[in-house]
C-alpha positions in Angstrom: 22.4 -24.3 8.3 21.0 -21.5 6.5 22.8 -18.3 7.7 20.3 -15.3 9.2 21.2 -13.3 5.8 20.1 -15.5 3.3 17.1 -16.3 5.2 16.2 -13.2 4.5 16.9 -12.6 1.2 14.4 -15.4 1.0 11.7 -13.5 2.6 12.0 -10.3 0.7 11.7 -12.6 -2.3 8.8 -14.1 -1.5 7.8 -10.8 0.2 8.5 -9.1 -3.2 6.6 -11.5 -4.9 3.5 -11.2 -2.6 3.9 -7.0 -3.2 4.1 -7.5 -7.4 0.3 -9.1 -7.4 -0.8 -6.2 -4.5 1.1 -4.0 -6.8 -1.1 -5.1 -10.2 -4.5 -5.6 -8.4 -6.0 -2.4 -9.5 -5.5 -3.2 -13.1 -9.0 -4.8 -13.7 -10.4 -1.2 -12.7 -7.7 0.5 -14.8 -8.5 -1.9 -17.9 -12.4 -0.8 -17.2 -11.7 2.9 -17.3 -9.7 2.1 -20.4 -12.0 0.7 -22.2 -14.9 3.0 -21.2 -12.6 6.4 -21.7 -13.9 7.6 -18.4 -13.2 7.0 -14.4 -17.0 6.6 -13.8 -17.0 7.0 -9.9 -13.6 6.0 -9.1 -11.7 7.9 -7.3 -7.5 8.8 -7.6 -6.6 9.3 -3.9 -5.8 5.7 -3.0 -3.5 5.7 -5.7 -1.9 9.1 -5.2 -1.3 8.0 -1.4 0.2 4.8 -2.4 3.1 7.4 -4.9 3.9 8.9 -2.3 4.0 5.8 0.4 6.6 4.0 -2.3 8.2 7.3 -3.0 9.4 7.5 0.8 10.1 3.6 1.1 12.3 4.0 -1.9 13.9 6.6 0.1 14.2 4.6 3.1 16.0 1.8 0.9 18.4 3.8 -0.2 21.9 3.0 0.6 22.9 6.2 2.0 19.7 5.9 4.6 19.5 2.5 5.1 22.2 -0.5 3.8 21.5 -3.8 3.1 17.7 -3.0 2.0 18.0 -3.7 -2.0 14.8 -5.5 -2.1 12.6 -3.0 -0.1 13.8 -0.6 -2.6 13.1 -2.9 -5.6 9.2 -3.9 -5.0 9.1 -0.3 -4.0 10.7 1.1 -7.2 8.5 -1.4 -9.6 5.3 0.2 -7.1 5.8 3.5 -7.9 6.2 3.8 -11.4 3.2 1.4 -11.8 1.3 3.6 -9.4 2.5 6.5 -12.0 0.9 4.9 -14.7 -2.2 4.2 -12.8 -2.6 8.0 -11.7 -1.6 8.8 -15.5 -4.9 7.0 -16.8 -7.0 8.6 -14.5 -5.3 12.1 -15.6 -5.9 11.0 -19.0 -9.9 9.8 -18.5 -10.8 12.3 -16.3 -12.8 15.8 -16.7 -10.8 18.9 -16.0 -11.6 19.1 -12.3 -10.4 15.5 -11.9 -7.3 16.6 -13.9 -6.4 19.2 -11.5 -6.7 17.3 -8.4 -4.4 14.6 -9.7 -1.8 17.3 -10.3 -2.6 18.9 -7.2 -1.9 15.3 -5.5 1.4 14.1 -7.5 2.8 17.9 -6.5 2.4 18.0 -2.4 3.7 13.9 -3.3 7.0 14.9 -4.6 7.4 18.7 -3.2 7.0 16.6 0.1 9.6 13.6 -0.2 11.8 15.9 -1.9 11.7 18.5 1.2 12.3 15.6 3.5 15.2 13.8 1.2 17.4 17.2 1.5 16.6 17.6 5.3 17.4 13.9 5.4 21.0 14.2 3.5 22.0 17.8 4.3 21.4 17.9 8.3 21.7 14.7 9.2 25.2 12.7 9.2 25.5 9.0 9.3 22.7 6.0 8.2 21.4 5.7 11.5 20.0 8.9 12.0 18.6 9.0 8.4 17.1 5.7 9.0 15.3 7.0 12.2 14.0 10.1 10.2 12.8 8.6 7.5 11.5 5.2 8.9 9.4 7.7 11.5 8.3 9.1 8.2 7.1 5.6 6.8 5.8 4.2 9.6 3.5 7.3 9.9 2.4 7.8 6.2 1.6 3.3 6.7 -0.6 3.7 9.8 -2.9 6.5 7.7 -3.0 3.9 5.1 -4.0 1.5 7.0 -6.4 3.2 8.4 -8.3 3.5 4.9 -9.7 0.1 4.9 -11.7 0.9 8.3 -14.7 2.2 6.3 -14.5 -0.9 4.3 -14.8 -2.9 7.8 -17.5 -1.0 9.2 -19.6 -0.9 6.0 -19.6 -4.8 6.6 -20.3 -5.1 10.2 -23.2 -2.9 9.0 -24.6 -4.5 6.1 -23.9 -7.6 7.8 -22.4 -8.5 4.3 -19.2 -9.2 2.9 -19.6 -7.9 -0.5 -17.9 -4.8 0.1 -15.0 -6.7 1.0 -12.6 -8.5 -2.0 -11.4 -11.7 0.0 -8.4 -12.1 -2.1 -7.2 -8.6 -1.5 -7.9 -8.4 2.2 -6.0 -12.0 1.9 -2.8 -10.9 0.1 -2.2 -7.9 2.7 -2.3 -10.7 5.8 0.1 -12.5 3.8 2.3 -9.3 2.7 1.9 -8.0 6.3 3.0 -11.5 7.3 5.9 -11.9 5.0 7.6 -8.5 5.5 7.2 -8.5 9.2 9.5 -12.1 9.1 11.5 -10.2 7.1 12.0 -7.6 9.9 12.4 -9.7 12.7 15.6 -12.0 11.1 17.7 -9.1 11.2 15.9 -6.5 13.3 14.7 -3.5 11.0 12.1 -2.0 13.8 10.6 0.7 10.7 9.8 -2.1 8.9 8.4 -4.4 11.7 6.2 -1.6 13.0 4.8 -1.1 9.6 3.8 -4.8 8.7 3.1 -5.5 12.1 0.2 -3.2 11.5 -0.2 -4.5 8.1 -0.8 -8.2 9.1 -3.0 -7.7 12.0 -5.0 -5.3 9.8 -5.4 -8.3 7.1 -6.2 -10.3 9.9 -9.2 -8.5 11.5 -10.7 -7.9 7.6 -10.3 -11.9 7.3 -11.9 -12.7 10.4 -14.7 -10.1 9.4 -14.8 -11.6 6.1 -14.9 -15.0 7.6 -18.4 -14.6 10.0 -20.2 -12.3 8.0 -19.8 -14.9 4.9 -21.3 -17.3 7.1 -23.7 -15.6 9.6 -24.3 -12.4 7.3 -26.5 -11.1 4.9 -26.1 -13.0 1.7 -25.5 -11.2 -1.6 -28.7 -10.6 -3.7 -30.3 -8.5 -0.9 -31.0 -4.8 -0.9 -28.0 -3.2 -1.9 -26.7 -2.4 -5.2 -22.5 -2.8 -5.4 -20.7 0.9 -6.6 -17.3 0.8 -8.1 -15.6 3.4 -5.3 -16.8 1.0 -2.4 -14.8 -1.5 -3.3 -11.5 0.0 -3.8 -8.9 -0.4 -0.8 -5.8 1.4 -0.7 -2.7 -0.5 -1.4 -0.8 -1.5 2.4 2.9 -1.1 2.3 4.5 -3.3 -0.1 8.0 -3.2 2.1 
């Protein structure tokens, strides 16, 4: 018999796993701006969001806040420096307007999670409290995030068309959703549960979207033109 904690070690591997290739998604647009030394009509705020999401999981899966969460604070660790280096290329590529709103961004990112990691540690006493705090925190920061693929959804219920709407993406959330919220319920993490609960039945309503309007919809070819920004979705939570 496989014991409840090994179980879900299991998870958060798999979980993990599932987070790396959410994680490295974006690089095809990253390679692009790259390549053409400027962000065209991209647009940095997904990925700024997504800093400061990780930022605040990795301070949720801290020991002194919560025990026993090593691998939220591992695919969460690996997401934010490789959101860093995302944000870092647009700093680089873009024109000095787009420079200062990326600084702009990473400094109410950090000023915030660091205001919030001394109110966590200096006020309040014991992992159970800091848990509650900062898992509030996450939760809230998650449900704003997933709230960013609704234009997506409604752009396709409009256009009747699913081009707007990367199936694997949409795909890999359900299953990330999916994964992390097993995770949660083995040994009860409500933060967590609340957060990929969200996640999965998020992914699940874009696939179900996906799903008719690829076969009742408008088929690609037809009067609209596809634009780089309308097809970038924020990262979910990765933990």
């Amino acid at each position: 018999m496989v014991s409840a904690h090994t179980a879900r070690t299991i998870v958060g591997v798999i979980g993990n796993v599932i987070s790396f290739f959410l994680f490295i998604s974006p690089a095809p647009t990253f390679y692009r701006i790259i390549k053409n030394k400027a962000v065209e009509e991209f647009k940095p705020d997904p990925y700024i969001a997504t800093v400061l999401n990780c930022a605040f999981w990795v301070l949720y899966g801290m020991p002194f806040v919560h025990p026993d969460s090593t691998l939220v604070l591992t695919i969460n660790g690996f997401g934010l420096v490789l959101e860093l280096v995302y944000v870092a290329i647009f700093y680089l590529y873009s024109t000095h307007k787009g420079r200062k709103k990326v600084l702009l961004g990473l400094i109410f990112d950090f000023v915030l999670v660091a205001i919030i990691a001394l109110i966590t540690l200096l006020t309040l006493h014991g992992t159970k409290k800091r848990t509650m705090m900062v898992g509030i925190i996450c939760d809230v920061f998650n449900v704003i995030m997933y709230a960013s693929p609704l234009t997506i959804m409604f752009k396709v219920i409009k256009t009747k068309s699913v081009k707007y709407m990367p199936f694997y993406l949409s795909l890999a959330n359900f299953l990330n959703g999916i994964t992390w919220t097993i995770y949660a319920l083995i040994q009860l993490d409500l933060y967590i549960l609340i957060s990929n609960g969200l996640g999965a039945i998020s992914g699940a309503v874009q696939l179900i979207l996906f799903t008719y309007y690829y076969f009742f919809g408008v088929k690609d070819g037809d009067d609209e033109v596809k634009k780089p920004n309308e097809v970038q979705l924020s990262s979910s939570n990765m933990a």
